[in-house]
C-alpha positions in Angstrom: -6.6 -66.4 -42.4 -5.4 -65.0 -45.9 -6.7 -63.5 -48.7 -6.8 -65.0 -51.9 -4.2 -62.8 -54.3 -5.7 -63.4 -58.1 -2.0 -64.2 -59.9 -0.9 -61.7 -63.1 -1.8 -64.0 -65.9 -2.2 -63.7 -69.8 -5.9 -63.1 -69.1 -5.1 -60.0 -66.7 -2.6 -58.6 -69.0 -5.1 -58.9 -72.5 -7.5 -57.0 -70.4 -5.3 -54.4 -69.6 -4.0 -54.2 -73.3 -7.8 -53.9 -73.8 -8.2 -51.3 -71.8 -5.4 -49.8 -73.2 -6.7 -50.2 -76.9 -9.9 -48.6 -75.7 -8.7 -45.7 -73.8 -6.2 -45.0 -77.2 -9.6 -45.2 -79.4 -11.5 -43.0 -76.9 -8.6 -40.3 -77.2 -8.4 -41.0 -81.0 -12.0 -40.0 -81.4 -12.0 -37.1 -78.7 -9.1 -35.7 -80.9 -11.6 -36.3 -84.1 -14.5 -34.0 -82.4 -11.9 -31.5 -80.9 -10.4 -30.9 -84.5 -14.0 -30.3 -86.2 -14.9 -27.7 -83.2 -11.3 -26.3 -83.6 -11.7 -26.0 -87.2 -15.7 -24.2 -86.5 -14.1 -22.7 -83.9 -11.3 -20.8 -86.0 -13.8 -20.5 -88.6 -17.0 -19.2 -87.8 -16.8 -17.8 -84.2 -16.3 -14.3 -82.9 -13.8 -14.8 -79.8 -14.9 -12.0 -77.1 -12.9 -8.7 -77.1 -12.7 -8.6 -73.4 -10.5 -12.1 -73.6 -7.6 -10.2 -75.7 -4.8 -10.2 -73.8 -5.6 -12.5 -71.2 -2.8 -14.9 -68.9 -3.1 -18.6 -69.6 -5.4 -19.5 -67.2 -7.4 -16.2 -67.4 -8.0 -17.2 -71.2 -9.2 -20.6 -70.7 -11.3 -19.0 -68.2 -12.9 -16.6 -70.2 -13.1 -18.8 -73.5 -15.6 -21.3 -71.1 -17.7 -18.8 -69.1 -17.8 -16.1 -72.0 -17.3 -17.4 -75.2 -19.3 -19.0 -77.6 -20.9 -22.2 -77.3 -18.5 -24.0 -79.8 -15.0 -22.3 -78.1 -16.3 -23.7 -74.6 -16.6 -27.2 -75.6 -13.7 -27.2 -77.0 -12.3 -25.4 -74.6 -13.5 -28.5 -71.9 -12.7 -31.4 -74.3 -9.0 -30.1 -75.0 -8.8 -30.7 -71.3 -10.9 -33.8 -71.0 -8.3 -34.9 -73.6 -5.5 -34.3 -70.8 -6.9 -36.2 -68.5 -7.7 -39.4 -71.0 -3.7 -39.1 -71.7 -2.5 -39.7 -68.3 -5.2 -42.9 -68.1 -3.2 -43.9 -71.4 0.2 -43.6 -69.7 -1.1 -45.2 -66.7 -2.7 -48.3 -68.8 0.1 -48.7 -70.6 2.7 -48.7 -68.1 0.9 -50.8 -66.0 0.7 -53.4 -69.7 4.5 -53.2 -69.1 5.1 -51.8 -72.5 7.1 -49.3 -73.2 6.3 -47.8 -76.7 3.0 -47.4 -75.9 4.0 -45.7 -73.0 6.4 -43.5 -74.9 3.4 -42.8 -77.7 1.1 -42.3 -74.7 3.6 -39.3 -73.2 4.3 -37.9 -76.1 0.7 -37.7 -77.0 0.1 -36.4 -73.7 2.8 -33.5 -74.3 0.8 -32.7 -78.0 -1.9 -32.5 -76.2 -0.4 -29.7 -73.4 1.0 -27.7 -76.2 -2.2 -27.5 -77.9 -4.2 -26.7 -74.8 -1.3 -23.8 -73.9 -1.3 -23.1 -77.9 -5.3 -22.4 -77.5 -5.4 -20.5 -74.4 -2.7 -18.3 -76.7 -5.2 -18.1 -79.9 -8.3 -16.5 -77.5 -5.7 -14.3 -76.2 -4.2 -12.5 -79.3 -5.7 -14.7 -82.1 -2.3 -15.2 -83.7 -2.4 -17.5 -86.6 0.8 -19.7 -85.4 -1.4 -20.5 -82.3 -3.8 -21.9 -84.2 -1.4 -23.9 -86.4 0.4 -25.1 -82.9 -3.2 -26.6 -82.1 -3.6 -28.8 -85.5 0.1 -29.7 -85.7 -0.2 -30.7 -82.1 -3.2 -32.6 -83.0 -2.4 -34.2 -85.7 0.7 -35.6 -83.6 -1.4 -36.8 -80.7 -3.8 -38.6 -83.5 -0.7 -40.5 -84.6 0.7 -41.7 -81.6 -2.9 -42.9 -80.4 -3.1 -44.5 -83.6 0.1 -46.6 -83.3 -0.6 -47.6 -79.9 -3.7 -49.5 -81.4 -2.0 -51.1 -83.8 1.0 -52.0 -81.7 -0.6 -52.6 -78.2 -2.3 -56.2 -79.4 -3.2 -59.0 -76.6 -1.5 -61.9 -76.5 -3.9 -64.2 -77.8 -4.3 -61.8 -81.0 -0.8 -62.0 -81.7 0.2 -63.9 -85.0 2.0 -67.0 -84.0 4.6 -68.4 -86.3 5.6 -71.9 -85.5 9.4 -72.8 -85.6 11.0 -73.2 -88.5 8.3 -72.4 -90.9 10.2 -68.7 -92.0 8.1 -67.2 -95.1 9.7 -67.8 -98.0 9.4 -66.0 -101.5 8.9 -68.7 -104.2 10.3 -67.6 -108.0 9.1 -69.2 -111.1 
């Protein structure tokens, strides 16, 4: 007896470049929502006294248990965003390509630096920190933005036959 093995065809790899595309747009608009709470965040928010100072870990700790409603979620979707970076490496190596999987790592290294660059801002709220978080940001937008335009299935892909080269006419 053996089992049927499906083979790796076009239509398994334009799902995955799917997925991929998907994942990348999830991220892109996580990254939307986290700047907007940043940006309240930093604005409006009074960060508790008794999380000046804190370690890393003791920050983020504090900022989600005993800060204000807006720090907390975006305290827990900076780190949802971590997670949904690895699935975007993972997808795209799996798709076999590699500058999405490049974009995808650096993306996911924005995205540490901003969560370390956060748990630094509830600490001492030093104005670089917050900067680090919107650079870091704006960096991860960009590379989840390029993936979507560059990860495309194969049956989206322009096809141009042989031969037939674009030409610029003159008059």
């Amino acid at each position: 007896m053996t089992a049927a093995v499906k083979p790796v065809g076009a239509s398994n790899t334009t799902g995955q470049v799917r997925g991929l595309r998907t994942n990348a747009l999830a991220g892109l608009v996580m990254l939307i929502i986290e700047y907007g709470l940043g940006a309240w965040t930093s604005l409006y928010a009074q960060l508790p006294a008794s999380d000046h100072g804190k370690a890393t870990f003791a920050a983020f700790a504090g900022a989600v248990a005993h800060g204000p409603v807006g720090l907390a979620l975006h305290a827990l979707l900076g780190t949802l965003l971590i997670i949904t970076a690895v699935s975007v490496i993972v997808r795209a190596a799996l798709v076999r390509h590699a500058a999405p999987t490049v974009l995808g790592c650096v993306a996911l290294i924005a995205l540490l630096a901003a969560w370390f660059s956060g748990t630094k801002f509830v600490s001492d709220e030093a104005n670089g920190a917050s900067f680090g978080m919107a650079v870091a940001t704006a960096v991860a937008i960009l590379g989840y933005a390029i993936i979507l335009f560059i990860a495309v299935p194969a049956s989206g892909r322009a096809k141009v036959p042989p031969g037939a080269e674009q030409t610029v006419r003159t008059r």
